[in-house]
N, C-alpha and C positions, 0 to 999 in steps of 0.2 A: 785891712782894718779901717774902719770909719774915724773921723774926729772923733768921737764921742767915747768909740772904745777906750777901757783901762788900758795905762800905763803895764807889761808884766812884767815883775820884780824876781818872780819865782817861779821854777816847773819839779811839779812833783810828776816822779817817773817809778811804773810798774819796772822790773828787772824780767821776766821770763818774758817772750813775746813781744820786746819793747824796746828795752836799751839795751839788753845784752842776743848778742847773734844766736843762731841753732844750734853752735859749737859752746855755747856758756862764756864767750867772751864779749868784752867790749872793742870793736874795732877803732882802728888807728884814724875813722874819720867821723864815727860818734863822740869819740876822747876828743877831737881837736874842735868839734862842734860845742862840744860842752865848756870848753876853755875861750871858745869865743863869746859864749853868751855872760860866761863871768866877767870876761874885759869889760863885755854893755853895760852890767850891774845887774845879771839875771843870775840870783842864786838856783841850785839844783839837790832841790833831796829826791834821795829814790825810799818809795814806796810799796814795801813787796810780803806775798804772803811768806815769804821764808822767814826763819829764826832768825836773831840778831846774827848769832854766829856765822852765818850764810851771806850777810850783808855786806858785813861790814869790810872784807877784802875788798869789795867793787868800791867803796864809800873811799877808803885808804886809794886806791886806784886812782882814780877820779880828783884825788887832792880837798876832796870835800868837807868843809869847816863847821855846820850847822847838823842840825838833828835830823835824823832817820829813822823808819818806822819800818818794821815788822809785823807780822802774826796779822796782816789787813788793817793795821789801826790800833792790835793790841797794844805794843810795847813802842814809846819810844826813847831811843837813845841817842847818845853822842860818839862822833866818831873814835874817840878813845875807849867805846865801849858804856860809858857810863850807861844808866837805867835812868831815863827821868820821869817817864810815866808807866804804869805797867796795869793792864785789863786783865784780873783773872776771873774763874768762874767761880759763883758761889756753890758751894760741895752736892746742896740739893737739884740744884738745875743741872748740875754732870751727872746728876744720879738719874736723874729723869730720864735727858738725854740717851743715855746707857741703856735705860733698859727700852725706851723707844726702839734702839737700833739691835735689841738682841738678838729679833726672829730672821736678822737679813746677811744675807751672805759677803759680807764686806771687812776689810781690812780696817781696825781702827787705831790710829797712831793717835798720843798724844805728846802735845810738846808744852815746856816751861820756857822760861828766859834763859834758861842754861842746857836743856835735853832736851830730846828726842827720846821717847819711849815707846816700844815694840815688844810683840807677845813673842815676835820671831825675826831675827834679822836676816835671813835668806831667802826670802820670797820676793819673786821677781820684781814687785811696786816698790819694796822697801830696798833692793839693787837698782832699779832705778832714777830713784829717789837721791840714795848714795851717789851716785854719778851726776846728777843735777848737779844738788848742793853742794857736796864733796863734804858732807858731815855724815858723823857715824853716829846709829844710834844706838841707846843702851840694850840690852836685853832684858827683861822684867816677869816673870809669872804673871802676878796680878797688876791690874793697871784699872787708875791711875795711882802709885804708890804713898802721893801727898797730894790727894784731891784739891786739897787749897791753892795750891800754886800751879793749875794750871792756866794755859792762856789759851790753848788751842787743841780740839781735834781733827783728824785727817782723817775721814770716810773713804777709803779706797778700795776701786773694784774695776776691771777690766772691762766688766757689762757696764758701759756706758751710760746707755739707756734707763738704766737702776739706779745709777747715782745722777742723774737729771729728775728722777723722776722722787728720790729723796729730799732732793733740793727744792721741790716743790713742794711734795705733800707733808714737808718737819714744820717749814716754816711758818704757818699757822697756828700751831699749838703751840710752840716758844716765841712768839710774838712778845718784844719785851723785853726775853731773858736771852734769847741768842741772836748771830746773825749766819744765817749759811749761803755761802755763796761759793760757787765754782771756781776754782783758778786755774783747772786744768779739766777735759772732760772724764778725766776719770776721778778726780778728786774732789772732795765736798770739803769745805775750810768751814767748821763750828767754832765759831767766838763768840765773846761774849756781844751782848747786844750792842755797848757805844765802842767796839772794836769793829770799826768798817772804814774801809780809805772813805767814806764822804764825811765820818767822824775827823780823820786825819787834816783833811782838808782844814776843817776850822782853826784845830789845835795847831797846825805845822803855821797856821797864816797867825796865830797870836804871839809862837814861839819867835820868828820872825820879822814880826812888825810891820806884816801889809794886810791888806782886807782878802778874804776868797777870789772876788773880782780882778783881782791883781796876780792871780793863781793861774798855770798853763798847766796842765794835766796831761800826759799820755799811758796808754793804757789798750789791751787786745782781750781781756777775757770777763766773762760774767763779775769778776767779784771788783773788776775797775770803774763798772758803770755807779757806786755811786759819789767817787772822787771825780768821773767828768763830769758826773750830774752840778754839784757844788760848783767847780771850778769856773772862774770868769771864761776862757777857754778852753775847749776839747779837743783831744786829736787821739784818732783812734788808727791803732796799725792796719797796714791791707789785710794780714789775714786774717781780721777779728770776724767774728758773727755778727751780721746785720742786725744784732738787738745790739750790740755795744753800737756800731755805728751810728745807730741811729741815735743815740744820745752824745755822739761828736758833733766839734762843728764842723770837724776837719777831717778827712781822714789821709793818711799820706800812704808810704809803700810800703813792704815788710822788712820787718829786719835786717834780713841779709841782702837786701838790696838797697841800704843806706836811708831806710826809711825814717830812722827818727834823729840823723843829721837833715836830711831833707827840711823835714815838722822844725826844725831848731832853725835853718835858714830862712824858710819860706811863712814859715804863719809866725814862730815869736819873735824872730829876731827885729821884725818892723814894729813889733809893739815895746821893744824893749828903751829903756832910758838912755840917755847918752851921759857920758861923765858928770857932763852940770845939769842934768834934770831934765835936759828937753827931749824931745821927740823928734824922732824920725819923720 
């Protein structure tokens, strides 16, 4: 870090690819990284496209005191659960949406602040979806049951290459009204337009009382690039795509090789405050 660099007070953290292992845990030397950088005065929310309810176990885990965000930017909350902001979609733009995606061979999940909504709960995406999160969704005929309160759709499909190539060719025509962004290569994440971690970015830095600049971001998949875009610093995991890296400033190891106690050692903890305000 130069003189000149921000002071960082805060690291917003993606959970898949990021601070949680391949096994869906936090290990015992990201947990003790994360409690080092509270002793410096570096608070940590995690920023994930999952439901609240998927969250907030790691949030409790972790000992964490401030807000949390879901759904990429749609919802956020408090670790006792509370809702303090929530993005849904207006009924016409899901309608659109919807029938955009009718001709295409793809799994469409939708979620609220409280569900998970599926035409089918036994299809391989939605078993391993189950096993990710460890939340169960509902079963439903018609979807979405209460168009108004949704926050999120889930585009899923095995053919890769089709949900890249959705991710490309929607975002154009809902320019404005959505924001889609990958979190997974088989996954397309539809939110509402100001639901994106670069949106979070702002809101998590006014909910907390520092500037962006003052923001450390880590993050490994399409839909993090543009919470490290925003943030005063970047650090993108090893095994991200050279289009995330390239909008880090950092990139450290992967997961399971301690990669973002590493990022918390080595890039924030030199920029971090010391009890009475100075610097490292």
């Amino acid at each position: 870090m130069t003189e000149t660099s921000p002071t960082i007070r805060l690291v917003l953290s993606d959970m898949d690819g990021t601070i949680l292992d391949s096994d869906h845990t936090i290990s015992p030397t990201t947990g003790a990284a994360v409690q080092r950088l509270a002793e410096r005065g570096v608070a940590l929310a995690l920023v994930s496209a999952r439901m609240p309810a998927a969250v907030l176990p790691y949030v409790r885990q972790l000992g964490l005191k401030g807000p949390c965000v879901g759904f990429n930017g749609g919802v956020f909350f408090t670790p006792d659960g509370n809702i303090l902001k929530s993005h849904h979609f207006p009924v016409e733009s899901l309608m659109a949406i919807m029938e955009a995606l009718s001709s295409f061979p793809v799994e469409i999940w939708f979620q609220t602040e409280q569900e998970w909504l599926v035409r089918e709960c036994r299809t391989p995406l939605v078993l391993r979806e189950r096993e990710l999160t460890g939340m169960t969704p509902r079963e439903v005929e018609s979807l979405p049951m209460t168009p108004e309160t949704v926050n999120r759709l889930i585009v899923c499909s095995d053919d890769t290459a089709l949900i890249a190539r959705l991710e490309e060719e929607l975002a154009p025509p809902f320019a404005g009204r959505a924001s889609m962004l990958r979190s997974a290569p088989h996954k397309l994440n539809i939110t509402p337009a100001k639901a994106t971690k670069g949106e979070a970015v702002v809101e998590l830095a006014r909910l907390y009382g520092v500037t962006p600049q003052e923001i450390a971001a880590l993050g490994d998949a399409p839909n993090d690039i543009p919470m490290l875009q925003a943030a005063g610093m970047s650090i993108a995991m090893g095994q991200a795509q050279d289009s995330v890296k390239e909008q880090a400033s950092y990139v450290t190891g992967k997961p399971d090789e301690g990669g973002w106690a590493y990022a918390a050692e080595t890039f924030i903890m030199p920029a971090a405050p010391f009890s009475d305000g100075s610097r490292k």
